[in-house]
C-alpha positions in Angstrom: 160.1 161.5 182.3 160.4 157.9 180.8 158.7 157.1 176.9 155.9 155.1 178.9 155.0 158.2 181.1 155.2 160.5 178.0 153.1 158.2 175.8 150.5 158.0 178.5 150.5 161.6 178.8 150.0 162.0 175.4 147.0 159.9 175.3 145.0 161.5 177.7 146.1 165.3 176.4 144.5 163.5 172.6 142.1 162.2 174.6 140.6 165.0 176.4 141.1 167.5 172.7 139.2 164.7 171.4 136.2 164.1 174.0 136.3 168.2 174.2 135.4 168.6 170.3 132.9 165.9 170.4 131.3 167.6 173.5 131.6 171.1 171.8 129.8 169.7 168.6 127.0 167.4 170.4 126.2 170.0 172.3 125.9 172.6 169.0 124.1 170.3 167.3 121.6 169.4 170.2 121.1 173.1 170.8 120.1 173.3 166.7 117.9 170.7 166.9 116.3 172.1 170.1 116.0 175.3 168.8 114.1 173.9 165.4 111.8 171.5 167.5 111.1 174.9 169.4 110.4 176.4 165.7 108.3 173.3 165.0 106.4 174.0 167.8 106.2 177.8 167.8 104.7 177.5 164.0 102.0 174.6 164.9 100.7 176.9 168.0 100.5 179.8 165.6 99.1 178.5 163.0 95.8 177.5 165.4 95.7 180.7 166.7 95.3 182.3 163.4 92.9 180.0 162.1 90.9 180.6 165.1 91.0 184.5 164.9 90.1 184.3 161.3 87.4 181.8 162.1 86.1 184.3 164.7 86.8 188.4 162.7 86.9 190.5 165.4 85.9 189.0 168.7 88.8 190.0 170.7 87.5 188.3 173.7 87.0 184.8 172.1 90.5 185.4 170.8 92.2 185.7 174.2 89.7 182.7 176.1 90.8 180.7 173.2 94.5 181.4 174.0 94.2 181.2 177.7 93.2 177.6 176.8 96.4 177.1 174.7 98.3 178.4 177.2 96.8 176.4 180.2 97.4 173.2 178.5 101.3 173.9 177.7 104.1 173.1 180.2 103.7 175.6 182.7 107.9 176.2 182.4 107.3 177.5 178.8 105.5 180.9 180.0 103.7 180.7 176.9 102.2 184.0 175.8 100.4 185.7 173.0 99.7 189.0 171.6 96.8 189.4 169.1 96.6 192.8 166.8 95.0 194.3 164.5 95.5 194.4 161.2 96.7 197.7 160.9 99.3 196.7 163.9 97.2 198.2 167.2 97.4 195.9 170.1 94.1 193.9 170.3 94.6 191.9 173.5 97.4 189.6 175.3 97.6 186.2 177.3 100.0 185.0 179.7 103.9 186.3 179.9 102.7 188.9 176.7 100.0 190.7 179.8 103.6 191.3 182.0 105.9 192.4 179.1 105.1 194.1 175.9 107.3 192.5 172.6 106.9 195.3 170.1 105.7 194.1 166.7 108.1 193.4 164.0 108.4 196.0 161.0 107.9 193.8 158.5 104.5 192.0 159.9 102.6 195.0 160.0 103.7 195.4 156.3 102.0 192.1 155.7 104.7 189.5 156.1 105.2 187.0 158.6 108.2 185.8 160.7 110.3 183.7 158.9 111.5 181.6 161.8 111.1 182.5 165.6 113.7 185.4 166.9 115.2 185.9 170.7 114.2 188.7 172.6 115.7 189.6 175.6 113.2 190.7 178.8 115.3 190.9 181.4 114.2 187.4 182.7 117.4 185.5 182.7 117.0 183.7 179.9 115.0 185.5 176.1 111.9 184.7 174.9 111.5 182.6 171.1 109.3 184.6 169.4 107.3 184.6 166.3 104.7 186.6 164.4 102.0 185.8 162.0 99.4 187.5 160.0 96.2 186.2 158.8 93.1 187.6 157.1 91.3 189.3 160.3 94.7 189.9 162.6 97.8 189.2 163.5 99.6 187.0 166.6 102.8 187.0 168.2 103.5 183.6 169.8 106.2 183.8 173.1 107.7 181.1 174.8 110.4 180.9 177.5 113.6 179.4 176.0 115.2 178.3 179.5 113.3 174.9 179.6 115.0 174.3 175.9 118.1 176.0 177.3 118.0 172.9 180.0 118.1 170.3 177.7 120.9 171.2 176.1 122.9 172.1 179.2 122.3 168.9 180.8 123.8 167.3 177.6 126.6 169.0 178.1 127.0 168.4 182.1 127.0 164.7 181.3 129.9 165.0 178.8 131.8 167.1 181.6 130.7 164.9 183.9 131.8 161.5 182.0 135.2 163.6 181.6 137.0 162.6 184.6 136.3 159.5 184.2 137.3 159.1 180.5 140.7 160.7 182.0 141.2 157.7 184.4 140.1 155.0 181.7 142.2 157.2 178.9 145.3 157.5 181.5 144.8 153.6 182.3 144.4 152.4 178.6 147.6 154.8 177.8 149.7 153.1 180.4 149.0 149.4 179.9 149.3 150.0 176.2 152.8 152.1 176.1 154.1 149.3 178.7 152.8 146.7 176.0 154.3 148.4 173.2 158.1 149.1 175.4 158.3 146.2 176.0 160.5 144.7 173.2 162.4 148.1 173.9 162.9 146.9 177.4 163.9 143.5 176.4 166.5 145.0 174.1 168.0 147.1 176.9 168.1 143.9 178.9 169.9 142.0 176.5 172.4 144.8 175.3 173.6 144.9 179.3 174.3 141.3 179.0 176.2 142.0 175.6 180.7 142.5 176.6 183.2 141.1 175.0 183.0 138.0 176.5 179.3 137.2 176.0 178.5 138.0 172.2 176.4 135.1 171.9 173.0 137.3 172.8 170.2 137.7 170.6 167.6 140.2 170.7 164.2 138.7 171.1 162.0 139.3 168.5 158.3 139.2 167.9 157.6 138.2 164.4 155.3 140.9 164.1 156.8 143.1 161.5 156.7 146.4 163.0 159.3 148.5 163.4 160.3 147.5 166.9 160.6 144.0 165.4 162.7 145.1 162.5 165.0 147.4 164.7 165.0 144.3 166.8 166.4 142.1 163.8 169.1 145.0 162.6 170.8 145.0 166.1 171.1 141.8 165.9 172.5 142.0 162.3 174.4 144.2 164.1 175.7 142.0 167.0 176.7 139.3 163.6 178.7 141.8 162.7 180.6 142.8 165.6 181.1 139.0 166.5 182.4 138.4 163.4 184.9 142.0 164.0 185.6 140.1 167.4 186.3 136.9 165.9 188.8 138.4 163.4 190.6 140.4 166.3 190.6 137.1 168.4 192.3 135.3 165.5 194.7 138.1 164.7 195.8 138.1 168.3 196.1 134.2 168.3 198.1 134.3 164.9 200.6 136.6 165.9 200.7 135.1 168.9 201.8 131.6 167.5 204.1 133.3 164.4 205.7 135.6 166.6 206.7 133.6 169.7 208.9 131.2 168.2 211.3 133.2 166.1 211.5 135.8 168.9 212.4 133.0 171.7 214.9 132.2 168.6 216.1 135.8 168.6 216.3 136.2 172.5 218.8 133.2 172.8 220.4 133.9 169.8 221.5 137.3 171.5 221.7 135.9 174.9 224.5 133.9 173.4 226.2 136.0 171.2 226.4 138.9 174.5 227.3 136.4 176.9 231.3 136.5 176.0 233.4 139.3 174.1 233.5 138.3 169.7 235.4 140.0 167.2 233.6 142.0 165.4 233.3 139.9 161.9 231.2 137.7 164.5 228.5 140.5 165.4 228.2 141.3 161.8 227.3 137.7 161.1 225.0 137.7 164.4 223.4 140.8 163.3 222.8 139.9 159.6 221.1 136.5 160.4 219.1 138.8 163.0 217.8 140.8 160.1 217.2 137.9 158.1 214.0 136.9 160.7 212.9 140.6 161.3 212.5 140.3 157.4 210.7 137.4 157.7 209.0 138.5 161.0 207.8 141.5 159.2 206.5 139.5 156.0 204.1 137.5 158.4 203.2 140.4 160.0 201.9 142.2 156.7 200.6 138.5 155.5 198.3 138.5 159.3 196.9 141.7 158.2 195.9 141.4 154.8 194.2 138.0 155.8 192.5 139.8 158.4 191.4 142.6 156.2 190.1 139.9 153.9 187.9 138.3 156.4 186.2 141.7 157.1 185.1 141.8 153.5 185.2 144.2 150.2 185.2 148.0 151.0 182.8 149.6 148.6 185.0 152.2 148.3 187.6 150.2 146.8 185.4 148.1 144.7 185.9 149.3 140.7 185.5 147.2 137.4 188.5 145.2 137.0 189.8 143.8 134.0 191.0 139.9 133.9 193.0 139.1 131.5 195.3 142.5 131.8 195.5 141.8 135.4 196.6 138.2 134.8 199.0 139.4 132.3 200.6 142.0 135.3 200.9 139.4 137.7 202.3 136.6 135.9 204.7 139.7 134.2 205.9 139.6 137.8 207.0 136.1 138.2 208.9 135.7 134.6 212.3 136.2 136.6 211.5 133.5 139.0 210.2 130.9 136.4 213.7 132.0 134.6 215.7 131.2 137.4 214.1 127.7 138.2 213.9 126.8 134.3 210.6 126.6 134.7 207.8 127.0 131.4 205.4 129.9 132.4 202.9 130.3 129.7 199.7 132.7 130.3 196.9 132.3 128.0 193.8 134.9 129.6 191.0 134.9 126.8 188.1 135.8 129.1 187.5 139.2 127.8 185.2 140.0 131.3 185.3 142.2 134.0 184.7 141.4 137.7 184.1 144.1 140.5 186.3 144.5 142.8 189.4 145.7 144.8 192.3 145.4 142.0 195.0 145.1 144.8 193.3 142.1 146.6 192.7 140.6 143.1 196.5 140.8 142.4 197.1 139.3 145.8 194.6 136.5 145.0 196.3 135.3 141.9 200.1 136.6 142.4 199.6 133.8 145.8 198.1 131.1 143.6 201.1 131.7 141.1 203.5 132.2 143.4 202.3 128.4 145.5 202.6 126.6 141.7 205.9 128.1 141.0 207.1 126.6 144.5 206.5 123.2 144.4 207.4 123.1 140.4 210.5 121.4 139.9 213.4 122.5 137.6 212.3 122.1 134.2 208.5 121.7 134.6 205.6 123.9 133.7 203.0 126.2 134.8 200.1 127.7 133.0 197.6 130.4 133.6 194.2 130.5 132.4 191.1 132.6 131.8 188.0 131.6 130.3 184.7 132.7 130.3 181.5 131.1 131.4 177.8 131.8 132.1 177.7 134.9 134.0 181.2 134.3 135.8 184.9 133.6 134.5 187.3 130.8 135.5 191.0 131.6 136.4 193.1 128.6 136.4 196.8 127.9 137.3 197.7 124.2 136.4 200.9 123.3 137.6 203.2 120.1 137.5 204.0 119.9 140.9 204.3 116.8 143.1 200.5 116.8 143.8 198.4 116.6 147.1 197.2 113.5 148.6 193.6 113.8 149.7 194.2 114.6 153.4 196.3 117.7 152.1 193.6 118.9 149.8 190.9 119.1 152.8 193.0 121.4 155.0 195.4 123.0 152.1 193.3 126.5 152.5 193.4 126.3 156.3 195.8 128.9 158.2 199.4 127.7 158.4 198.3 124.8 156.6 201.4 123.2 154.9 201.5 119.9 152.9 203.7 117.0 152.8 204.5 118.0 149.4 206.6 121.2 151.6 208.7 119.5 153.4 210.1 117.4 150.5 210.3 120.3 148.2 212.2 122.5 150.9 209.9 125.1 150.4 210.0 128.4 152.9 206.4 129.9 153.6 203.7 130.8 156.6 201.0 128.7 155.4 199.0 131.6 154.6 199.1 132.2 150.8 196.3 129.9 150.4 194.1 131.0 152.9 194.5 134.8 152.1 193.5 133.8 148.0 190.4 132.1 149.5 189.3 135.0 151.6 190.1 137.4 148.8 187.9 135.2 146.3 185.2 134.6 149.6 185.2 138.5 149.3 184.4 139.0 145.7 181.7 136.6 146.0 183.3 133.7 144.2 184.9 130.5 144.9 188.5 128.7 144.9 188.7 124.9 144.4 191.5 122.5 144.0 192.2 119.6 141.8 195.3 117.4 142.5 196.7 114.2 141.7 200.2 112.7 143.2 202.6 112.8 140.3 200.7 114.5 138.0 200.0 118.1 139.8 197.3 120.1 140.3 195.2 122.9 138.9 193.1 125.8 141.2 190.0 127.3 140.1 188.7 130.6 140.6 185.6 131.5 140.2 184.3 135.2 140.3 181.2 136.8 138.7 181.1 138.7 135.9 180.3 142.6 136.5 177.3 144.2 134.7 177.8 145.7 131.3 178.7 149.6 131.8 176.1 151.6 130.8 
């Protein structure tokens, strides 16, 4: 059974609970009110009878003409009847329904009391009698009257509620279904979009409303949700295109290379050479492999689970700790001066990454004898990483696409520098991911200096 059909169902099962309650409580309270305009009534009658037999002591005959007349003028569908006694409780005389069936006196009349609201008395005619007594000086009276007409009024109340019921069924069952399709129907036009969703065709959006409800809001989270996945897509797509243009040239390379070496007989000195060059590029092969990946991982974002309160200037220490060999062997001044005294949150490995790359790009284009110097300061609610180097410089066309994939400037080919062209873009994404910012300042013959930027990390508690 589909939501729309179960919806509707529920409607008319509230529905007909509903209508059924209301029914069962207009009908209760009609039949009180019947029953107390029946009191009303009852009481008036009695009272004029009792005035008139204390008006008239004793004159049983006047007494029942004077009742015949009461009951002659009532609705003929009442059966109204009355019974006069005594005062010591002996049956005087009786008019109407009272001369067919005798309603014994009540106890407590004959004691002097009177009735303190009419009472039902079943005779055997289908439906009781209302009856109530009443003492007065000279007698007493018991007032009867038929309780079917006021029965009647209240059943026909009730037969037009169960009559109206059917069609309050159709109108509830009709109202139901038009307004479940109504309120589907952003569900429907999610279920149509999400079949036009492959891998292919990511550009959909779910429509949304604008209402606010929560179909608008799922509405909006799926298609948070289809950002996401794009984005996952996107990253794949470049993976697949990056190894694809890193991996097909060295492995042509390699092909031939063994395509020559097999294609006549070598000593064996010559294989070793062959082979040894051979694991030179798997090296290398496997370095831009394991560079692809952690650029890919960057693009996806911090894992929370990694994320921790990180340290800068003991991290900068570390990393530039790692490069003292290198700066030794290229004579080159490495000075480190971190001063920040903050913490950032983050992912300490990618942090490393981040600023071992940035170190790593300086101390390759830095000539023999030059210098390169590591900063930290703070600032307002962030701190500032800097590596300043004395490089050759960028010219401005290499500065707008020095943080672009495989992006290598002129600067590489003069200084003979080996590398994939992704340092860069990796130490942007890693910053990107921390929610800070990388810039670059450069200046042909001078050098340049890049900027990190990361926020500072709330105070531990």
């Amino acid at each position: 059974m589909s939501i729309g059909a179960k919806w509707t169902l529920r409607y008319v099962v509230v529905m007909l609970v509903t209508t059924s309650a209301f029914s069962a409580f207009v009908y209760t309270r009609a039949e009180q009110r019947i029953r107390k305009d029946a009191g009303l009534l009852m009481e008036l009658q009695l009272a004029q009878l009792l005035a008139y037999i204390d008006a008239h002591p004793g004159a049983v005959e006047e007494w029942r003409e004077f009742a015949e007349r009461q009951a002659q003028g009532a609705d003929p569908e009442l059966r109204v009847g009355v019974q006069f006694f005594h005062t010591d409780g002996r049956p005087a005389t009786s008019v109407g329904a009272a001369s067919m069936t005798a309603i014994p006196l009540p106890a407590q009349v004959v004691l002097g009391k009177t009735d303190p609201a009419p009472r039902e008395v079943d005779v055997g005619w289908g439906y009781p009698y209302f009856v109530l007594a009443g003492r007065g000086a000279h007698g007493v009276v018991q007032l009867m009257i038929y309780s079917r007409p006021f029965a009647r009024s209240a059943a026909g109340i009730r037969d037009a509620f169960m009559s109206a019921l059917p069609v309050l069924v159709l109108l509830t069952a009709g109202v139901g279904f038009l307004l479940s399709r109504g309120s589907l129907r952003p569900i429907s036009a999610i279920t149509r979009t999400a079949r036009r969703i492959s891998t292919r065709q990511l550009d959909e959006q779910i429509p949304t409303t604008g209402s606010g409800d929560e179909l608008d809001e799922l509405a909006h989270t799926l298609n948070d949700m289809l950002a996401r996945i794009r984005e996952g897509v996107a990253r794949v797509r470049h993976f697949s295109a990056d190894a694809a243009h890193q991996l097909r040239t060295p492995l042509t390379a390699m092909h031939s290379q063994i395509d020559v070496t097999l294609a006549k007989d070598r000593a064996p000195a010559e294989y070793r050479v062959v082979l040894a060059d051979l694991l030179l590029q798997v090296d290398r092969l496997s370095d831009t492999v394991n560079a692809m990946l952690r650029l890919a991982q960057s693009e996806g974002g911090l894992d929370a689970a990694h994320s921790v309160r990180v340290e800068i200037d003991p991290l900068l220490e570390d990393v530039a700790d790692f490069f003292v060999a290198l700066a030794e062997e290229r004579n080159i001044e490495l000075t480190v001066e971190a001063s920040s005294k903050g913490a950032v949150r983050g992912d300490p490995s990618w942090l490393h990454q981040l600023f071992a790359n940035l170190l790593h790009n300086a101390l390759q284009y830095t000539p023999e004898g030059g210098r390169v110097d590591l900063t930290a300061r703070p600032a307002i609610d962030e701190v500032i990483v800097r590596v300043r180097d004395t490089g050759p410089g960028m010219t401005e066309s290499d500065r707008q696409i020095i943080f672009s994939r495989y992006a290598r400037g002129s600067a590489s080919s003069e200084a003979e520098t080996e590398g994939m062209g992704l340092g860069l873009a990796l130490a942007r994404e890693i910053a990107r991911a921390h929610g800070g910012t990388i810039e670059v300042e450069s200046a042909l013959g001078v050098g340049s200096v890049f900027s990190v930027r990361l926020p500072l990390a709330p105070a531990p508690a």
